[in-house]
VOMAR-493633 format. One line per field, with one value per residue (C-alpha): residue number from 1; residue in three letters; x, y, z. Coordinates in nm, 3 decimals. Each point is the difference from the previous one (the first is absolute). Last residue first. Layout:
residues N
pos = c(NUM ...)
code = c(ala ...)
X = c(X ...)
Y = c(Y ...)
Z = c(Z ...)
***
This chain:
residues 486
pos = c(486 485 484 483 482 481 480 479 478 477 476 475 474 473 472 471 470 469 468 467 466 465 464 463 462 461 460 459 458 457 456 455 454 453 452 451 450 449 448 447 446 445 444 443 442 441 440 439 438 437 436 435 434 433 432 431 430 429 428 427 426 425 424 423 422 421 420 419 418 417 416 415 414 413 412 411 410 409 408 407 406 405 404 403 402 401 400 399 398 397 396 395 394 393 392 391 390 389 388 387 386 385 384 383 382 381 380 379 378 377 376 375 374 373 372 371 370 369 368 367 366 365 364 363 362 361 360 359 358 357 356 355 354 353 352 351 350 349 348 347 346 345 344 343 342 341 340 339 338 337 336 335 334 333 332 331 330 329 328 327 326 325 324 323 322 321 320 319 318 317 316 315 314 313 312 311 310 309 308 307 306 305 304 303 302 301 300 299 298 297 296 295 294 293 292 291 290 289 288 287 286 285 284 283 282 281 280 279 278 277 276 275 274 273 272 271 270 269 268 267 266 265 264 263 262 261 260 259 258 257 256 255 254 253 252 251 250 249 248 247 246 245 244 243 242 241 240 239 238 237 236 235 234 233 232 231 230 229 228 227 226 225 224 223 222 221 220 219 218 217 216 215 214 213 212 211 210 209 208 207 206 205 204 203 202 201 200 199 198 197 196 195 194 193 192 191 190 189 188 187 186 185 184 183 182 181 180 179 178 177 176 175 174 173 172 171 170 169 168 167 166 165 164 163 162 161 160 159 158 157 156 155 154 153 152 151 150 149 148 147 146 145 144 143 142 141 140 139 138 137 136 135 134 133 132 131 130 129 128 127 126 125 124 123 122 121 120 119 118 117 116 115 114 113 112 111 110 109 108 107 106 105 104 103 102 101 100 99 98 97 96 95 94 93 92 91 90 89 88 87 86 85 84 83 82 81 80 79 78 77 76 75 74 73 72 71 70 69 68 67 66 65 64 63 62 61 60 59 58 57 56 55 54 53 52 51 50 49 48 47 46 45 44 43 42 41 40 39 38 37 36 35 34 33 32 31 30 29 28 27 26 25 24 23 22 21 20 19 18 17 16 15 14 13 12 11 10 9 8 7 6 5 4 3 2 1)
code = c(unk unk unk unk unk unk unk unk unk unk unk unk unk unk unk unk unk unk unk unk unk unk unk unk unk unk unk unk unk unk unk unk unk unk unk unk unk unk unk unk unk unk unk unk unk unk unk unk unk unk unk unk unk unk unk unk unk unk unk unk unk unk unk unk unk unk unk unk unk unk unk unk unk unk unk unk unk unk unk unk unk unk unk unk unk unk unk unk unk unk unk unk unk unk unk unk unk unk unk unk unk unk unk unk unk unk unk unk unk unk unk unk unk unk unk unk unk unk unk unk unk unk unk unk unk unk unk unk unk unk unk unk unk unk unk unk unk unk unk unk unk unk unk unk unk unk unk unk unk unk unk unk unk unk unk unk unk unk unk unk unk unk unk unk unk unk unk unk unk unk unk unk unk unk unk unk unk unk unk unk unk unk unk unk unk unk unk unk unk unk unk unk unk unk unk unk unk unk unk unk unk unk unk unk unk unk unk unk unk unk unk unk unk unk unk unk unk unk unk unk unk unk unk unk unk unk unk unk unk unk unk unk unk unk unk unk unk unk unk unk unk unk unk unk unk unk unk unk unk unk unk unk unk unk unk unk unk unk unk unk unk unk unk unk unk unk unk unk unk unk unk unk unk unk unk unk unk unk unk unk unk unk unk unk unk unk unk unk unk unk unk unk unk unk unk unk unk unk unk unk unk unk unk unk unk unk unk unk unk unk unk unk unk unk unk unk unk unk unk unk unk unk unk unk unk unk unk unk unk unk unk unk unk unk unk unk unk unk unk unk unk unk unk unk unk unk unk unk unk unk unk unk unk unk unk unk unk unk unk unk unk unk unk unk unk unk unk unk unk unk unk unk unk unk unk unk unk unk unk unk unk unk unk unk unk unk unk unk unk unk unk unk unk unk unk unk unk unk unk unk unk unk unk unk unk unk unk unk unk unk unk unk unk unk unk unk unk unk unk unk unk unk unk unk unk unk unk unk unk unk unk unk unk unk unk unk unk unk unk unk unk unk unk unk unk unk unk unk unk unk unk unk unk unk unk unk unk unk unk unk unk unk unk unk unk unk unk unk unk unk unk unk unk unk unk unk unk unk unk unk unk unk unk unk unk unk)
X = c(-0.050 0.234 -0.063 0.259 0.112 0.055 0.181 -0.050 0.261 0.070 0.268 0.178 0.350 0.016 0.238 -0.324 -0.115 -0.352 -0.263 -0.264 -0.075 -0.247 -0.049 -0.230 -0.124 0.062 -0.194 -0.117 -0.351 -0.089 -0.123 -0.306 0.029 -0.061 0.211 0.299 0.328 0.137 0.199 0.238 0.069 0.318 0.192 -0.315 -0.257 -0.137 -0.329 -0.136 -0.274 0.002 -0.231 0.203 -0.125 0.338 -0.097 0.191 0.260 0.055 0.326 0.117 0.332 0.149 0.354 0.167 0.330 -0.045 -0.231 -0.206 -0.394 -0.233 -0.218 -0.133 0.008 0.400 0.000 -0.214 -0.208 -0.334 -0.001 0.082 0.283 0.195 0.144 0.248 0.161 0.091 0.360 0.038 0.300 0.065 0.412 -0.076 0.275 -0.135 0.069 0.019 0.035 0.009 -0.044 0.050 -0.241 0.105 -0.071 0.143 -0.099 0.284 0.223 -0.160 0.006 -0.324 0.061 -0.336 0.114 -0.207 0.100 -0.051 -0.097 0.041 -0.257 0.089 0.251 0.239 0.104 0.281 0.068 -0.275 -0.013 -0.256 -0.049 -0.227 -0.228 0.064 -0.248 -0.128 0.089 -0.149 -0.138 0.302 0.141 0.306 0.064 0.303 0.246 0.301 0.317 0.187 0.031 -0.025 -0.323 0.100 -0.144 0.054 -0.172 -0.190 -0.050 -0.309 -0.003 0.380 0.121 0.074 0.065 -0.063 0.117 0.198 0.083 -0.288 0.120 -0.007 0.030 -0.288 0.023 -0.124 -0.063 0.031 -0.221 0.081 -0.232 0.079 -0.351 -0.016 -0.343 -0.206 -0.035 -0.332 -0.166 -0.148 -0.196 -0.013 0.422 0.185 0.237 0.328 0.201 0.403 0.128 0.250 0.087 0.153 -0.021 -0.271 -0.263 -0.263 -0.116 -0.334 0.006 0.036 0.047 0.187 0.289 0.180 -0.169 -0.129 0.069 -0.111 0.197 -0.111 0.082 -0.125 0.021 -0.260 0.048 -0.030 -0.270 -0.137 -0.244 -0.331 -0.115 -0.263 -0.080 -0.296 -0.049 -0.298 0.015 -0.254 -0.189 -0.358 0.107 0.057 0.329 0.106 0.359 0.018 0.298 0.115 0.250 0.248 0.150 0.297 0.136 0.246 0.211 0.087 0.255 -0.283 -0.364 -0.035 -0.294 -0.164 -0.203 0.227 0.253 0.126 -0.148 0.159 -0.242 -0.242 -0.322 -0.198 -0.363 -0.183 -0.212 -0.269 -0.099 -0.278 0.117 0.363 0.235 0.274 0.066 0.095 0.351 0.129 0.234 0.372 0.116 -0.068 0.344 -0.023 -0.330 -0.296 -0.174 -0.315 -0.106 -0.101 -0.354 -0.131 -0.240 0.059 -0.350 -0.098 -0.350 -0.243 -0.300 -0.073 -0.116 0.278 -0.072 0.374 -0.115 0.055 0.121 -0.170 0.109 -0.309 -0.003 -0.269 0.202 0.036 0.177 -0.202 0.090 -0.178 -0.043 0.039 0.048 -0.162 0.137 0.353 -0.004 -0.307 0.018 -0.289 -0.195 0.027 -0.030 -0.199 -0.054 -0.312 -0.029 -0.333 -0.044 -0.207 0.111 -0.208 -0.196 -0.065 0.325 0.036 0.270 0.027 0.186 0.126 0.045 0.261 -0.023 0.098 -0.263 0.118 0.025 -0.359 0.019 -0.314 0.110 -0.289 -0.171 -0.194 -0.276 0.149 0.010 0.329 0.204 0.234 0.333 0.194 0.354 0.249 0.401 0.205 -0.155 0.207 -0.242 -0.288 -0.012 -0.232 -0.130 -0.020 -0.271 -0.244 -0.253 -0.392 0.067 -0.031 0.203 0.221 0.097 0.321 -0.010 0.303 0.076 0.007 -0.337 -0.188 -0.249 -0.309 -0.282 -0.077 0.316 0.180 0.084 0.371 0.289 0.344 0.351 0.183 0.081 0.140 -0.123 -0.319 -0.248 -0.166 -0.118 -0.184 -0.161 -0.137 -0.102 -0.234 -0.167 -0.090 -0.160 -0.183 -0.190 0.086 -0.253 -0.050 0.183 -0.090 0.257 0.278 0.212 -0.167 -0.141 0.063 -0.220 0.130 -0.237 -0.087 0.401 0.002 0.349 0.114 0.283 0.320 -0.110 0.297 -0.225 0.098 -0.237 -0.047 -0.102 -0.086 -0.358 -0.032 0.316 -0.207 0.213 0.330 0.271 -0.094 0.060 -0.066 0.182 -0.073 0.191 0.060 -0.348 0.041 -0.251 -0.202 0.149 -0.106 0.148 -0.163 0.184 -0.046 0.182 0.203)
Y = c(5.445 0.245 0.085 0.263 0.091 0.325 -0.010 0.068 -0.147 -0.053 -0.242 -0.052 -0.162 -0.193 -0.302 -0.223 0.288 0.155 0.072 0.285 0.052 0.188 -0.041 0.187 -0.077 0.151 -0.138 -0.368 -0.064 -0.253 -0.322 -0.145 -0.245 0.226 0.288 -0.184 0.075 -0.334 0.125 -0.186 -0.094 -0.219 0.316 0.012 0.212 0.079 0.261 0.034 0.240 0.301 0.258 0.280 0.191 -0.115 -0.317 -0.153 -0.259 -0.079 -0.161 -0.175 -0.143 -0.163 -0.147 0.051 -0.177 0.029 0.204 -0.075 0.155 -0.145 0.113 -0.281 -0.065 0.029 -0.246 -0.308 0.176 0.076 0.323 0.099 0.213 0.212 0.351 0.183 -0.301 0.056 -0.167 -0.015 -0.101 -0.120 -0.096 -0.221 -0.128 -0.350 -0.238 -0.363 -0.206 -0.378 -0.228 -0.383 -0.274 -0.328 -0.350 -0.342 -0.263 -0.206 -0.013 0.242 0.273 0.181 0.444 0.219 0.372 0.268 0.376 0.325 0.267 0.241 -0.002 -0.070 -0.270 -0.109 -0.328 -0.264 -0.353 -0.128 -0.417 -0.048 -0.359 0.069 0.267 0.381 0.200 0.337 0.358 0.245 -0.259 -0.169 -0.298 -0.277 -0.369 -0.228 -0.274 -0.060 -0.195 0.080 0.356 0.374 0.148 0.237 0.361 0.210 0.364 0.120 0.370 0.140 0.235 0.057 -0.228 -0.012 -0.358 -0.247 -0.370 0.002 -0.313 -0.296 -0.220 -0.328 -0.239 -0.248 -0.156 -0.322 -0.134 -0.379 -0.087 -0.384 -0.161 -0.333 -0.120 -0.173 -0.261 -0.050 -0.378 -0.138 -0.070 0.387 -0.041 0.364 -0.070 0.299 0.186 0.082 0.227 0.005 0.315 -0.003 0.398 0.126 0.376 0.281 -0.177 0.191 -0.077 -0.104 -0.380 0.146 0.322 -0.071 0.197 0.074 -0.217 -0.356 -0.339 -0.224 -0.361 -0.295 -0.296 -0.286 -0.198 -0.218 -0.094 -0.362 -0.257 -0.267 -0.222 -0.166 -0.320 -0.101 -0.253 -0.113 -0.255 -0.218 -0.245 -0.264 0.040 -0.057 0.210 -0.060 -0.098 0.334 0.053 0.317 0.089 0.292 -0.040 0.213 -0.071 0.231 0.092 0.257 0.202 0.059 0.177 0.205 -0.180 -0.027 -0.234 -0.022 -0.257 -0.224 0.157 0.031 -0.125 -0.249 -0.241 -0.096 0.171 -0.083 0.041 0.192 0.181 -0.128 0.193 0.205 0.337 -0.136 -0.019 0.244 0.161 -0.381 0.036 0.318 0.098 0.140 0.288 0.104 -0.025 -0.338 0.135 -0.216 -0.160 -0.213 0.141 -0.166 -0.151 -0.301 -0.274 -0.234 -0.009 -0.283 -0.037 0.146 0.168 0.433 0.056 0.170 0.338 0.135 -0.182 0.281 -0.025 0.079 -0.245 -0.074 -0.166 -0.291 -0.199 -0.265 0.257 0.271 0.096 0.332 0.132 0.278 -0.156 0.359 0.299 -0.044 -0.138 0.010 0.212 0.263 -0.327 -0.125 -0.297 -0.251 -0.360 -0.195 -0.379 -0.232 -0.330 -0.242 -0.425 -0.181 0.273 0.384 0.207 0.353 0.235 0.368 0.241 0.337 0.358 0.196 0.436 0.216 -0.170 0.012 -0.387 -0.075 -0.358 -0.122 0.204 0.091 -0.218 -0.287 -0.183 -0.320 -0.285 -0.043 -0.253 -0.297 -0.140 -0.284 -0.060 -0.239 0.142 0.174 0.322 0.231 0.058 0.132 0.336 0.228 0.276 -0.260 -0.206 0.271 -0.108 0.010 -0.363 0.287 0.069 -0.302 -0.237 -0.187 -0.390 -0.130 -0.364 -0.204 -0.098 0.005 0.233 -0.113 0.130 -0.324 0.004 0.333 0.144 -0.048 0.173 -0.154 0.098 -0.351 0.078 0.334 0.356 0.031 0.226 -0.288 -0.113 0.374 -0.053 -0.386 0.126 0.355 -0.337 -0.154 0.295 -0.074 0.217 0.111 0.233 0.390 0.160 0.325 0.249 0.227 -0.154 -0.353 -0.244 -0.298 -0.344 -0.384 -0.277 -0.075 -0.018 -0.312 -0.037 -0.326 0.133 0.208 0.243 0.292 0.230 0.267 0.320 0.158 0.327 -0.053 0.147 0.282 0.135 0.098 0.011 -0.221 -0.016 -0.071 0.226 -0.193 -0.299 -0.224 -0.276 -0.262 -0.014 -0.346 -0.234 -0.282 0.163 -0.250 0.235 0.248 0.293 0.433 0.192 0.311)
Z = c(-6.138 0.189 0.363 0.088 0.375 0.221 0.316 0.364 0.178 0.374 0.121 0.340 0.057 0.284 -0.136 0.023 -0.243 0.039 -0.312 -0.052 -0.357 -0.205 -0.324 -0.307 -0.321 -0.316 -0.288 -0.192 0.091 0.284 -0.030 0.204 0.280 0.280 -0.118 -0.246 -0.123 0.139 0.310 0.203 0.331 0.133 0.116 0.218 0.131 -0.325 -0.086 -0.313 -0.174 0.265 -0.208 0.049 -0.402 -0.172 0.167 0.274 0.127 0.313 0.165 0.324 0.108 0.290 0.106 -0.312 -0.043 -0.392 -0.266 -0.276 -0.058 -0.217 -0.264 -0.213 -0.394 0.004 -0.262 -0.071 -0.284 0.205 -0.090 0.402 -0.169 0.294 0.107 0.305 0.144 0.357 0.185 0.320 0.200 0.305 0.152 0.273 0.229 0.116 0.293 0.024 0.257 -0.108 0.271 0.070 0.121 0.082 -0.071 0.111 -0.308 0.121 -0.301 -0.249 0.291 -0.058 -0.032 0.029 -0.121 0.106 -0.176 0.257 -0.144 -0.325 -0.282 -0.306 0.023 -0.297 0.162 -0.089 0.058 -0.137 -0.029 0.315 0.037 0.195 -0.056 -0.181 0.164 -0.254 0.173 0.248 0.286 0.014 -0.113 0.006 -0.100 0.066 -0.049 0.146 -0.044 0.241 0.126 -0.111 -0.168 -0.290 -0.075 -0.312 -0.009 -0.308 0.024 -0.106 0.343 0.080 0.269 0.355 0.138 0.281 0.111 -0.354 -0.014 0.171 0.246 0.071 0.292 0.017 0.328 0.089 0.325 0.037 0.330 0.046 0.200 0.224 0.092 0.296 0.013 0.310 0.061 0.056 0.308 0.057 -0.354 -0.081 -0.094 0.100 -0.259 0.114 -0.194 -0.037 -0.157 -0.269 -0.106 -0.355 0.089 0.060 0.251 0.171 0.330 0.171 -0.143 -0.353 -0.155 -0.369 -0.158 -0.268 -0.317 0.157 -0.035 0.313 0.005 0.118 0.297 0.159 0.343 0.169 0.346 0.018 -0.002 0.250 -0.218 0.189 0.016 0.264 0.186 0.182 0.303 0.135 0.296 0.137 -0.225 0.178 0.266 0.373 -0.070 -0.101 -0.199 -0.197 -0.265 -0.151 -0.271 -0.154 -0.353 -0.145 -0.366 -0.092 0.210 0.360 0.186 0.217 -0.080 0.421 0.018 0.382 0.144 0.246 0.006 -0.378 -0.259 -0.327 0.005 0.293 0.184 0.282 0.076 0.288 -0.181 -0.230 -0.299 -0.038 -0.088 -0.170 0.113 -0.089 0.342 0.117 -0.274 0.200 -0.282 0.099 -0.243 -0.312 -0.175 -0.160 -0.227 0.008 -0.279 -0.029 0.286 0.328 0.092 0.232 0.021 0.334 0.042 0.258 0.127 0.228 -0.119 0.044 -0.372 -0.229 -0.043 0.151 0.296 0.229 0.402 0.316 0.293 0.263 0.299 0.016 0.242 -0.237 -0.239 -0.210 -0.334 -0.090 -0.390 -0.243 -0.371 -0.124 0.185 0.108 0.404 0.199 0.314 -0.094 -0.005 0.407 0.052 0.223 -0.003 0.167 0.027 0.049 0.083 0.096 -0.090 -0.171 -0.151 0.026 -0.128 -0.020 -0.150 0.173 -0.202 0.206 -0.087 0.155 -0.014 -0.317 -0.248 -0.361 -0.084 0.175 -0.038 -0.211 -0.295 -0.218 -0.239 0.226 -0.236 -0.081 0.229 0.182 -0.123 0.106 -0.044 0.141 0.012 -0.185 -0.007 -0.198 -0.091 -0.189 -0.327 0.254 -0.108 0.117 -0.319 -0.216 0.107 0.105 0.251 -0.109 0.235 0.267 0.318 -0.041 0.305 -0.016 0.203 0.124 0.135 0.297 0.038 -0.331 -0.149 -0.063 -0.218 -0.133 -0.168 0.137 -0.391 -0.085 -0.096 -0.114 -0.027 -0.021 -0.356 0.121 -0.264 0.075 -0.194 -0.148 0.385 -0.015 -0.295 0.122 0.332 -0.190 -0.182 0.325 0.196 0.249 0.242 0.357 0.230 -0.063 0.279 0.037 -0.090 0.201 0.322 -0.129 0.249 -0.219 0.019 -0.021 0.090 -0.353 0.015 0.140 0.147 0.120 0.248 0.009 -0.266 -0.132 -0.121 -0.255 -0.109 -0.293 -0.227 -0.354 -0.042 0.265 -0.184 -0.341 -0.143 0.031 0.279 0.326 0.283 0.309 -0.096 0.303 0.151 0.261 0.194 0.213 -0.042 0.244 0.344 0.260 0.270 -0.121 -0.185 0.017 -0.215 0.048)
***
């Protein structure tokens, strides 16, 4: 609560508490609304926080700051003589250090006064984190004798930086934030609404979307609905709304702003998903031709969300491979054929050679039984599937044990090897007439040269011992003689 003579020479309108800028001691202010002649060498601050460092000018920091205003009847101007006229307002600055972009004075509308504090204060000079009320006390020693105390209290300030106090001829104070725009009267009528807006959002509250420092109280036209709402529903295409303000106590009088804006509709689209037998989506699987409508939100919560229409066309690739399974004898070739349109294929497995795609055999001679893989791609839709071949063997082994060889280097018969079929292992040695062991095999694949560690041997008798199994079972054992002939 303030206190007011009767011969009140200024009323305290104003303060932005929490200025924006760094430092804050340095753009803080104060507005005076002066009834009388004011002489402002006459003027001294009791700060909550801060000494107060007496007024300096600053005519360069007034010609920045009057660049920054938008009105052409926005002006600011420098007490001449250091006085400030009767009837008109005068804003204080904490520092002419002061920051002239971080308080915007672009909506003033009207001619007021300005004046600095001297340099030197940094920190805040209103206490912004104190829990209990702080008070500014403005003195006045001149024609008439004044002085006027405000209090406030700073946990109450509204947003962080732009927090300030309006107080009304009583000195009864309204917290509210400047949105960084210095705390001068004038008319802002400025505005914002997207460029686009879809005709199923729902009513607009048009006075949500002034902007931080514009003027309330205004009225708007075009196509709204009472009073201050836009309803977008049943509309398309281009609209203009405009917000006006009428003040006669302004230098303009009045001041308006209109924007354009586009209402759109829904968007609608569609495409089709090809896939082979199935796909997983939304949390279910999907195994026939399916259309499933999809909405997909907009991040921009004015625009339209667009429906997307997808077609899910599910594939099949019906074929089947003939035989599924079949007994054969070991050697045997056996004659498949994959049944269906048009396909093309490959198949493998770990025993024999892989025939890829375009696979032309259509017949195996397997040597090993299992289980044959066959992948099948539909030529049409490129659907694949994978078909099996089970194959199983009867073995019939055999072995068969030369008894002499040449190693003379002539081409023929110059190694010993053994020949035999269906045989699941085999092992031989061979030794000296005198049991020197001179060769050992482990493989129907293994062959002997004649040699002991790289030399030849002599032509004589030598001697072989086999141990071999059958896949059919049968077991062999022989222990033969053998002739090395050179």
């Amino acid at each position: 609560m303030q206190s007011i003579s009767a011969q009140q020479c200024f009323t305290i309108e104003t303060i932005l508490a929490d200025a924006c800028g760094d430092p804050e001691g340095e753009n803080e202010m104060v507005t005076l609304r002066v009834n009388e002649n004011l002489d402002i060498n006459n003027l001294s601050f009791v700060w909550p926080n801060n000494n107060f460092l007496g007024w300096c000018t600053a005519p360069g920091k007034i010609i920045q700051l009057n660049q920054t205003i938008i009105s052409s009847c926005g002006l600011l101007l420098e007490p001449p003589n250091g006085i400030v006229p009767a009837g008109k307002k005068l804003i204080v600055v904490s520092s002419t250090n002061m920051l002239v972009n971080a308080n915007s004075f672009e909506g003033l509308t009207d001619t007021i006064y300005i004046i600095f504090q001297c340099i030197g204060n940094t920190a805040g000079h209103f206490s912004n984190s104190a829990n209990s009320p702080r008070s500014l006390q403005v003195n006045y020693n001149g024609t008439c004798v004044s002085a006027q105390t405000v209090s406030y209290t700073p946990t109450s300030l509204i947003g962080g930086d732009g927090g300030a106090i309006f107080y009304d001829t009583l000195g009864v104070g309204t917290y509210y934030n400047t949105g960084c725009n210095a705390p001068v009267p004038g008319l802002n009528p400025f505005w914002n609404f997207p460029l686009f807006i879809c005709n199923d959002y729902g009513l607009v509250d048009l006075n949500t979307l002034l902007s931080g420092n514009a003027s309330t109280g205004g009225t708007w036209s075009g196509d709204i609905e009472n009073q201050n709402f836009f309803n977008p529903s049943g509309k398309l295409g281009a609209y203009t709304i405009t917000y006006t303000l009428i003040d006669t106590s302004s230098c303009l009088g009045a001041a308006d702003s209109s924007l354009n804006f586009i209402v759109e509709d829904l968007k609608v689209g569609g495409d089709t998903v090809i896939v082979c037998d199935s796909i997983r989506q939304f949390g279910f699987w999907i195994f026939a031709d399916t259309l499933i409508e999809i909405n997909v939100a907009n991040p921009n919560p004015f625009r339209c969300d667009s429906i997307v229409q997808r077609f899910y066309k599910i594939n099949q690739a019906n074929y089947r491979i003939s035989p599924e399974a079949v007994l054969i004898n070991s050697g045997e070739e056996i004659p498949f054929s994959i049944i269906g349109n048009n396909p093309s294929y490959e198949f493998w497995n770990e025993q024999e050679d892989t025939c890829f795609m375009p696979c032309l055999v259509n017949t195996i001679r397997p040597s090993q039984e299992g289980v044959y893989t066959f992948r099948v791609v539909d030529n049409d839709n490129l659907c694949e599937k994978f078909l099996t071949l089970d194959i199983q063997l009867i073995f019939f082994s055999e072995l068969n044990i030369p008894t002499a060889f040449t190693p003379n280097g002539d081409g023929f018969n110059d190694r010993y090897k053994i020949y035999g079929k269906d045989l699941q292992t085999l092992e031989f040695n061979i030794f000296s007439e005198w049991g020197e062991r001179v060769f050992v095999g482990r493989s129907i694949n293994d062959s002997w040269d004649g040699t002991l560690k790289g030399k030849p041997l002599s032509s004589g008798i030598y001697l072989l011992q086999i141990n071999a199994a059958g896949k059919d079972g049968e077991r062999y054992e022989e222990l033969k003689k053998i002739k090395l002939i050179r």
